[in-house]
C-alpha positions as a Markdown table, in Angstrom:
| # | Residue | x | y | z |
|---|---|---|---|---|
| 1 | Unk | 94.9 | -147.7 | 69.3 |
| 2 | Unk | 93.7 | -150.9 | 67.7 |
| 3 | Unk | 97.2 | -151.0 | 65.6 |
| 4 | Unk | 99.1 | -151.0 | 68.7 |
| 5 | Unk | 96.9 | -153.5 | 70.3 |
| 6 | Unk | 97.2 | -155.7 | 67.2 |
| 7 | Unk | 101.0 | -155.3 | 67.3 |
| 8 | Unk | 101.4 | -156.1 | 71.2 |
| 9 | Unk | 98.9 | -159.0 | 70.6 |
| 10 | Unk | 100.9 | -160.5 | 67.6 |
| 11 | Unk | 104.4 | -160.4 | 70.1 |
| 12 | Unk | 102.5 | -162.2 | 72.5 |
| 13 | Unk | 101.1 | -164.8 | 70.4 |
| 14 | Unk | 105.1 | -165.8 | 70.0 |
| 15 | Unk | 106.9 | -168.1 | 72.1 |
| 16 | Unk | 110.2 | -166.4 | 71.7 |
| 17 | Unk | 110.9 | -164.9 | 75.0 |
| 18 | Unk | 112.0 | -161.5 | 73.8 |
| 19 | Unk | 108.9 | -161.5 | 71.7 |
| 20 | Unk | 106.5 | -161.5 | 74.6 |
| 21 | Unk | 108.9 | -158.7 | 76.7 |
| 22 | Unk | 108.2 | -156.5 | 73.9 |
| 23 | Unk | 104.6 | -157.0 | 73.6 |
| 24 | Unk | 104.4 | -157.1 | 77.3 |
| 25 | Unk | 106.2 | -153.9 | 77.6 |
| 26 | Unk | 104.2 | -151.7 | 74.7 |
| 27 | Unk | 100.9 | -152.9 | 76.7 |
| 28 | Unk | 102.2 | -151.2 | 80.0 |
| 29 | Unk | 103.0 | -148.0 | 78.1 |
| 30 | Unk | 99.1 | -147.7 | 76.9 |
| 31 | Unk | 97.8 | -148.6 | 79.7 |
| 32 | Unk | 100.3 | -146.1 | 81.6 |
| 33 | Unk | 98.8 | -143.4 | 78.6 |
| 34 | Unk | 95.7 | -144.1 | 80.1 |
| 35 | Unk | 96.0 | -143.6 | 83.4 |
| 36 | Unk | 98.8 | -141.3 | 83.9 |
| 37 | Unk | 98.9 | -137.7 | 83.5 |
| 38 | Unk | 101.9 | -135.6 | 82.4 |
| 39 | Unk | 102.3 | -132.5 | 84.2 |
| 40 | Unk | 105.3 | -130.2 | 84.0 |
| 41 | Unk | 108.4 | -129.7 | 86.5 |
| 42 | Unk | 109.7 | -126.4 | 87.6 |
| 43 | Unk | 113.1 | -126.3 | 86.6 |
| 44 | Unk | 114.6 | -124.2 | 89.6 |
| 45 | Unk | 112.9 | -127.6 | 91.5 |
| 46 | Unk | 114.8 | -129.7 | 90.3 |
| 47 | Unk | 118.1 | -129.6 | 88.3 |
| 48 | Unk | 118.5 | -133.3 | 86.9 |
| 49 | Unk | 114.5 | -132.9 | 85.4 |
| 50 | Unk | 115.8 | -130.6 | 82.5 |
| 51 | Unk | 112.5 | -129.5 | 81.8 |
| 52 | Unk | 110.4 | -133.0 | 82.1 |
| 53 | Unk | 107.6 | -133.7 | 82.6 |
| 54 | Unk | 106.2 | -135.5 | 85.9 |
| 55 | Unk | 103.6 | -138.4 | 85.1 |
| 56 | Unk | 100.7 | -138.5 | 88.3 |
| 57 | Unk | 98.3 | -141.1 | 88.2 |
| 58 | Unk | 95.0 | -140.2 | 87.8 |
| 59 | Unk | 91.4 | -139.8 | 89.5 |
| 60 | Unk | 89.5 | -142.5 | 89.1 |
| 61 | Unk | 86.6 | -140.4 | 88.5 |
| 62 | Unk | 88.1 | -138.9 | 86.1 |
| 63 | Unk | 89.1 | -141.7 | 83.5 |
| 64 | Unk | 85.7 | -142.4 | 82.2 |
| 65 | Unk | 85.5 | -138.6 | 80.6 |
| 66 | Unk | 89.1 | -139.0 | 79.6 |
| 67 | Unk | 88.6 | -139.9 | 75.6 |
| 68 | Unk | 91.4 | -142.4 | 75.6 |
| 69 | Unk | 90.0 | -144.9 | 78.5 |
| 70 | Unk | 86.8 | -144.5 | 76.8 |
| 71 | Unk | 88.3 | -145.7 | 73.7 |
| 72 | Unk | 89.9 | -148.2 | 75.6 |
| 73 | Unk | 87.2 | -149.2 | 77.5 |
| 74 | Unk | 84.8 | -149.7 | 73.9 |
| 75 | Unk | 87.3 | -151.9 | 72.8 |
| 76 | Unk | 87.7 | -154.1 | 75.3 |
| 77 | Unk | 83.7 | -155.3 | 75.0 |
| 78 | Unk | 84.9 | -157.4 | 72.2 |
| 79 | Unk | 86.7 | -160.5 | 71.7 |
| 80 | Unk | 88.9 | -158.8 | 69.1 |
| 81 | Unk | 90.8 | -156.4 | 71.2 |
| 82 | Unk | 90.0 | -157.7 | 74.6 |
| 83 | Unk | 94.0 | -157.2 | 76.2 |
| 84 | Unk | 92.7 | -159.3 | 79.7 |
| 85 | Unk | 92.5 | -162.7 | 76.9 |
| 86 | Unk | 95.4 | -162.1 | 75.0 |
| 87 | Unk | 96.8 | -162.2 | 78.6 |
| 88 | Unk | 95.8 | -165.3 | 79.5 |
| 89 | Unk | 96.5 | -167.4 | 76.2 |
| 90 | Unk | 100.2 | -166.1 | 77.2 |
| 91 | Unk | 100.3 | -167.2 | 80.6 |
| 92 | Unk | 99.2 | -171.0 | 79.3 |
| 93 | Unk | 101.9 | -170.6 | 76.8 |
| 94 | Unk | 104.6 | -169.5 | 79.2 |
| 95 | Unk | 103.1 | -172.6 | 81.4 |
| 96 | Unk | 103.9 | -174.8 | 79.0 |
| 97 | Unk | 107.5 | -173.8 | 78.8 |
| 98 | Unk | 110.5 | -175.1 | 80.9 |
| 99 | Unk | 110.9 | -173.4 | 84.2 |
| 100 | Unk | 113.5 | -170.4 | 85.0 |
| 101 | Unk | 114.4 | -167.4 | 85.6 |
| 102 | Unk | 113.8 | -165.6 | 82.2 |
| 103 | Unk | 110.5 | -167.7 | 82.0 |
| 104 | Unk | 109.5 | -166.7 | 86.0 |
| 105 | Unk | 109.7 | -162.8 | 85.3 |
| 106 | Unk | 107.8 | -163.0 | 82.3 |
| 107 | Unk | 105.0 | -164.7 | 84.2 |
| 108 | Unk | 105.3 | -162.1 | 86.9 |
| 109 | Unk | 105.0 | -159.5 | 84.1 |
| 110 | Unk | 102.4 | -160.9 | 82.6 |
| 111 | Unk | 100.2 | -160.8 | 85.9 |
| 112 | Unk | 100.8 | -157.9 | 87.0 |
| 113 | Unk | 99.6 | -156.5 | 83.8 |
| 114 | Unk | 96.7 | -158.6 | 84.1 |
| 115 | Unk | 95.7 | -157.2 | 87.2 |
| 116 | Unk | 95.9 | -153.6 | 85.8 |
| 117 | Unk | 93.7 | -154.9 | 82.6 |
| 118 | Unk | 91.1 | -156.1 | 85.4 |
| 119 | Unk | 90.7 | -153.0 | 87.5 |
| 120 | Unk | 90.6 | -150.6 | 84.3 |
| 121 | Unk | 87.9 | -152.7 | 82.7 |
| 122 | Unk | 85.8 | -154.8 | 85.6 |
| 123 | Unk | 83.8 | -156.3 | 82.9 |
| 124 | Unk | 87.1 | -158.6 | 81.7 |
| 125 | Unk | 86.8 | -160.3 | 85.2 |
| 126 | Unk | 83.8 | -162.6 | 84.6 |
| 127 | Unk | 86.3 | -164.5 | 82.3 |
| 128 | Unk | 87.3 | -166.1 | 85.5 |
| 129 | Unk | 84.1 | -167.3 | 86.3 |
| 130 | Unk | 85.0 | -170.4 | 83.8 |
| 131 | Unk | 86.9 | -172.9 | 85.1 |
| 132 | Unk | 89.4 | -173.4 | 82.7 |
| 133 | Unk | 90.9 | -169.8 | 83.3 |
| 134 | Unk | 90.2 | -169.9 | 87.1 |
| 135 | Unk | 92.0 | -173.0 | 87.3 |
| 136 | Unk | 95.2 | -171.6 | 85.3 |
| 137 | Unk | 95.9 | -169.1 | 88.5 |
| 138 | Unk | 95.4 | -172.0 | 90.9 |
| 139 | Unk | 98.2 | -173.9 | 89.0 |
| 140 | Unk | 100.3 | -171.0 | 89.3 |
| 141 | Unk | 100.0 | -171.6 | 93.1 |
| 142 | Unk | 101.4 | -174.8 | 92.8 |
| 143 | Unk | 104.5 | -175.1 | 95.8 |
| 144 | Unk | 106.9 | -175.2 | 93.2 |
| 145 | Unk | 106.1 | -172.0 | 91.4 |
| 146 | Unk | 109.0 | -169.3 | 92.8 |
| 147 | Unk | 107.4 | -166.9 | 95.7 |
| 148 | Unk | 107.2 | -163.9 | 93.1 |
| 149 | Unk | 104.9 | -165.5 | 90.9 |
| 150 | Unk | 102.9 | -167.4 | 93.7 |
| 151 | Unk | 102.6 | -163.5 | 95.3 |
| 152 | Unk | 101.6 | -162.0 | 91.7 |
| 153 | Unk | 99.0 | -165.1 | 91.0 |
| 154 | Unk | 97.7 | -163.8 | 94.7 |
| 155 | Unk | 97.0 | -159.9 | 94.1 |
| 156 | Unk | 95.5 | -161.2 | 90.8 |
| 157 | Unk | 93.2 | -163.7 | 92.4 |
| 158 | Unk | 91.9 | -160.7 | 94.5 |
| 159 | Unk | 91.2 | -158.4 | 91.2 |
| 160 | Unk | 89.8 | -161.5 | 89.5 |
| 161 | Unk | 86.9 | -161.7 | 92.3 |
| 162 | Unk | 86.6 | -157.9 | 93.5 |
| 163 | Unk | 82.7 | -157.2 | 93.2 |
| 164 | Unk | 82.2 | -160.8 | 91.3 |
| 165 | Unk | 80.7 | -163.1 | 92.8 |
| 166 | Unk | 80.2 | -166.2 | 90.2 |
| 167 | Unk | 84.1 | -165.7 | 90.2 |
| 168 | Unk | 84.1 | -166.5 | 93.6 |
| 169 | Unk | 81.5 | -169.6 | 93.1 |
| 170 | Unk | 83.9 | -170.7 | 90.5 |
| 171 | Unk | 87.2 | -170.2 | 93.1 |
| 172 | Unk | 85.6 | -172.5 | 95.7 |
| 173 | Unk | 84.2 | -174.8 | 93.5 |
| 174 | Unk | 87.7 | -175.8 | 91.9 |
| 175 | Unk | 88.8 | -176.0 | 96.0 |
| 176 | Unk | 90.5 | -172.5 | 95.9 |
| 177 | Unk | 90.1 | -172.5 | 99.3 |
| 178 | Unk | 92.0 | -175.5 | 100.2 |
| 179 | Unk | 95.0 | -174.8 | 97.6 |
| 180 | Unk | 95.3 | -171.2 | 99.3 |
| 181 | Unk | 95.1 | -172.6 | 102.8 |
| 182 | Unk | 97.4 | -175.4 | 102.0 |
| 183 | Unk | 100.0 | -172.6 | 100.7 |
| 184 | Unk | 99.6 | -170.8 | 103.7 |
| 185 | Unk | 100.1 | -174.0 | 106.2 |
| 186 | Unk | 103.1 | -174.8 | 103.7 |
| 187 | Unk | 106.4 | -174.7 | 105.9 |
| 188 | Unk | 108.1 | -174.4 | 102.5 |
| 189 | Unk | 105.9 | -171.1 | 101.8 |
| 190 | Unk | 107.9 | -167.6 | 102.3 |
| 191 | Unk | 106.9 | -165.3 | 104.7 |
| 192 | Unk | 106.0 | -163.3 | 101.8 |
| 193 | Unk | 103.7 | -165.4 | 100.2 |
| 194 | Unk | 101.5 | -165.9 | 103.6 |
| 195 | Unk | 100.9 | -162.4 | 103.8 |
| 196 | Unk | 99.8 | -161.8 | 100.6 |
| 197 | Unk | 97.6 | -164.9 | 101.6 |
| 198 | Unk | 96.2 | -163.2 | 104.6 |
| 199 | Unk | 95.8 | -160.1 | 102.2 |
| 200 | Unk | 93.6 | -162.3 | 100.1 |
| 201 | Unk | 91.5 | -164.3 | 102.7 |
| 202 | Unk | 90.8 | -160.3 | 104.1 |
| 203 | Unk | 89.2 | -159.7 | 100.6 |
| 204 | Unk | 87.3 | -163.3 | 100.2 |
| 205 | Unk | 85.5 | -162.9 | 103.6 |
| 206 | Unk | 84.2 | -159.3 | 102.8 |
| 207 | Unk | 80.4 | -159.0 | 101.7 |
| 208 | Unk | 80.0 | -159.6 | 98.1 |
| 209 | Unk | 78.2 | -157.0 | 96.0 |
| 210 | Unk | 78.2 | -157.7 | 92.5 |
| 211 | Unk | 79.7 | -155.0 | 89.8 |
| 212 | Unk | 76.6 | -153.7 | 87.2 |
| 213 | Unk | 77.7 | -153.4 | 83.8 |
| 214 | Unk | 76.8 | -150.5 | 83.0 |
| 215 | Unk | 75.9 | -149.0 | 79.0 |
| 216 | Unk | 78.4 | -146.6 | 79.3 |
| 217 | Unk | 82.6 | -146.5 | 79.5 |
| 218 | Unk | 82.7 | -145.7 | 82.9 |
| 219 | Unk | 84.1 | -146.8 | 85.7 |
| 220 | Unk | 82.0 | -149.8 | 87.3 |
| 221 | Unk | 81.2 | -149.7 | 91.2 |
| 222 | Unk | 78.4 | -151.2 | 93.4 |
| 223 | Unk | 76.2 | -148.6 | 94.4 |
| 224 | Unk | 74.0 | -150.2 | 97.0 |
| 225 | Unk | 71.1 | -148.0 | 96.3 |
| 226 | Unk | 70.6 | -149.0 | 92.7 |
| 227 | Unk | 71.6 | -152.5 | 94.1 |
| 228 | Unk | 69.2 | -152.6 | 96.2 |
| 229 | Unk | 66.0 | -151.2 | 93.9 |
| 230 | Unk | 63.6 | -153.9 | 92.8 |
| 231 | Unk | 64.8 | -156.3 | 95.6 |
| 232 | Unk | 63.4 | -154.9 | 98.5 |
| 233 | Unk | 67.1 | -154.1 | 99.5 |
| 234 | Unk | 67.9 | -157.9 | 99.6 |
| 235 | Unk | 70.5 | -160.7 | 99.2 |
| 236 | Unk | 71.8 | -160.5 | 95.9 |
| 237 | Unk | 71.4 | -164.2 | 93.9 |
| 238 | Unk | 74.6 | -165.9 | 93.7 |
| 239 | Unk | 76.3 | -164.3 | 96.7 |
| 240 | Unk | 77.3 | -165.2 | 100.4 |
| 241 | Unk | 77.2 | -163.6 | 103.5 |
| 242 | Unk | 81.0 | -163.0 | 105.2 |
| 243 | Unk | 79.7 | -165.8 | 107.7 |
| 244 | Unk | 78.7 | -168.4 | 104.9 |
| 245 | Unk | 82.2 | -167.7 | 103.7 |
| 246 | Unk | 83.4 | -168.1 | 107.5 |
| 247 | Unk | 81.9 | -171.6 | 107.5 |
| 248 | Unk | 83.6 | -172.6 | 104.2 |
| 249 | Unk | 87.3 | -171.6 | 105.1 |
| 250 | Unk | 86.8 | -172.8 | 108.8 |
| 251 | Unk | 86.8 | -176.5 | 107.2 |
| 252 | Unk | 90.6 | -175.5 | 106.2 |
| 253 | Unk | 92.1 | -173.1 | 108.2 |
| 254 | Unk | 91.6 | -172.5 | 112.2 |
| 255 | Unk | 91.0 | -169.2 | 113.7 |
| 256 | Unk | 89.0 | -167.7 | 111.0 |
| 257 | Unk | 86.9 | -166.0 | 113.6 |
| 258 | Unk | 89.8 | -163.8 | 114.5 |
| 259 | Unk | 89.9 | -163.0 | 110.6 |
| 260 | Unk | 86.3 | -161.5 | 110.5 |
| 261 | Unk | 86.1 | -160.0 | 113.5 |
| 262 | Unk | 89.8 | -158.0 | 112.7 |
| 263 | Unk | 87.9 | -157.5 | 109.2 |
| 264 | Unk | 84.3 | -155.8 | 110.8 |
| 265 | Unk | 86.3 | -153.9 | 113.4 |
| 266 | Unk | 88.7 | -152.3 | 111.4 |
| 267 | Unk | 87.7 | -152.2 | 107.5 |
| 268 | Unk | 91.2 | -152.3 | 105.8 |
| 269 | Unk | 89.3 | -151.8 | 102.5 |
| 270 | Unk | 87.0 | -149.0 | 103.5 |
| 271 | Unk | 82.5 | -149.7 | 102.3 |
| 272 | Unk | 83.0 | -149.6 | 98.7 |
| 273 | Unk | 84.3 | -152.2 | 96.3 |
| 274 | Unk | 86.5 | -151.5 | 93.1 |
């Protein structure tokens, strides 16, 4: 595993284009290692498979006794082999680069990976609680970013602060909340992009409960119970209540009221955080 890593971290170290694709590309096929499973087709099913096999995704549960994602997983806890890093150094590079098309999907690429690096290994999110790497996704919401990349940057701000709070700190000290809102009130913004912006505000006004990291490789979740032991089943330090987060985006965005009560009356994202 660490040769491949090493060879999809030297393509994206490049600045040729094709370079980055490629390293891009063999990073989605481990990761898709990990958390697919092959199982095989009947061939009187289906008569285009020609014996193929079917990949399904994966329990959850079941990835931390799966020997791959723990290897994975082991890596990741250094500098070395961290993917969500190498991910970011090629986002400020394709930054730097002239705008278009070629340029645009490679961003979008690179994102969307991202977000798969950050729900497989929770622990790579607290590099966003530095400014410097939550301020690179706020420039990617910058109006004149194209509405696929603005979307991406979204769904990646939301895995970036699932179950983190100093993330979140770090989001509305930069004035996260004003650069989303200001999307949103954008008449230039698609439709598109202001869902995905509703999407988001859904997941910044739910109660924070930070992720424990754990000794183990496996999966990271908030249990409340061993949350809870040792403080008295209190506040967590560093977090805010859904209406301290209420107050905040209420100074940029009307209505919020109709936000949180939609959000306590109908739970789009169930009790439990990723």
């Amino acid at each position: 595993m660490e040769s491949l890593l090493s060879l999809s971290f030297d393509y994206l170290s490049s600045y040729d284009g094709v370079k980055i694709r490629k390293g891009l590309r063999q990073l989605e096929g481990l990761l898709a290692q990990i958390c697919l499973s092959r199982t095989p087709i009947d061939r009187r099913s289906s008569v285009v498979s020609n014996g193929a096999s079917k990949q399904t995704t994966k329990e959850l549960s079941s990835l931390k006794n799966d020997p791959a994602f723990r290897e994975f997983f082991k890596l990741q806890e250094g500098f070395e082999w961290n993917v969500a890093i190498r991910l970011i150094a090629c986002l400020e590079r394709l930054l730097s680069k002239a705008s278009n098309g070629q340029n645009d999907l490679l961003i979008v690429s690179t994102l969307e990976l991202l977000q798969g690096t950050l729900l497989i290994h929770p622990p790579s999110r607290s590099l966003f609680a530095r400014e410097i790497y939550m301020n690179l996704l706020l420039d990617l919401l910058d109006p004149t970013c194209c509405p696929a990349i603005q979307s991406s940057t979204l769904l990646t701000l939301v895995t970036a602060l699932l179950a983190t709070p100093a993330n979140t700190r770090t989001f509305e000290t930069l004035d996260g909340l004003l650069t989303v809102t200001s999307l949103f009130k954008s008449r230039g913004t698609s439709r598109e992009v202001k869902m995905k912006v509703v999407e988001f505000l859904y997941v910044y006004l739910m109660p924070e409960t930070p992720v424990l990291n754990g000794s183990g490789g496996g999966l990271h979740r908030s249990p409340s119970k061993r949350l809870g032991s040792g403080e008295g089943g209190g506040r967590q330090v560093g977090t805010k209540t859904t209406d301290e987060k209420q107050g905040l985006l209420g100074r940029h965005l009307s209505n919020v009221e109709d936000l949180v009560e939609d959000l306590r009356e109908s739970m789009p994202f169930g009790a439990c955080l990723v």
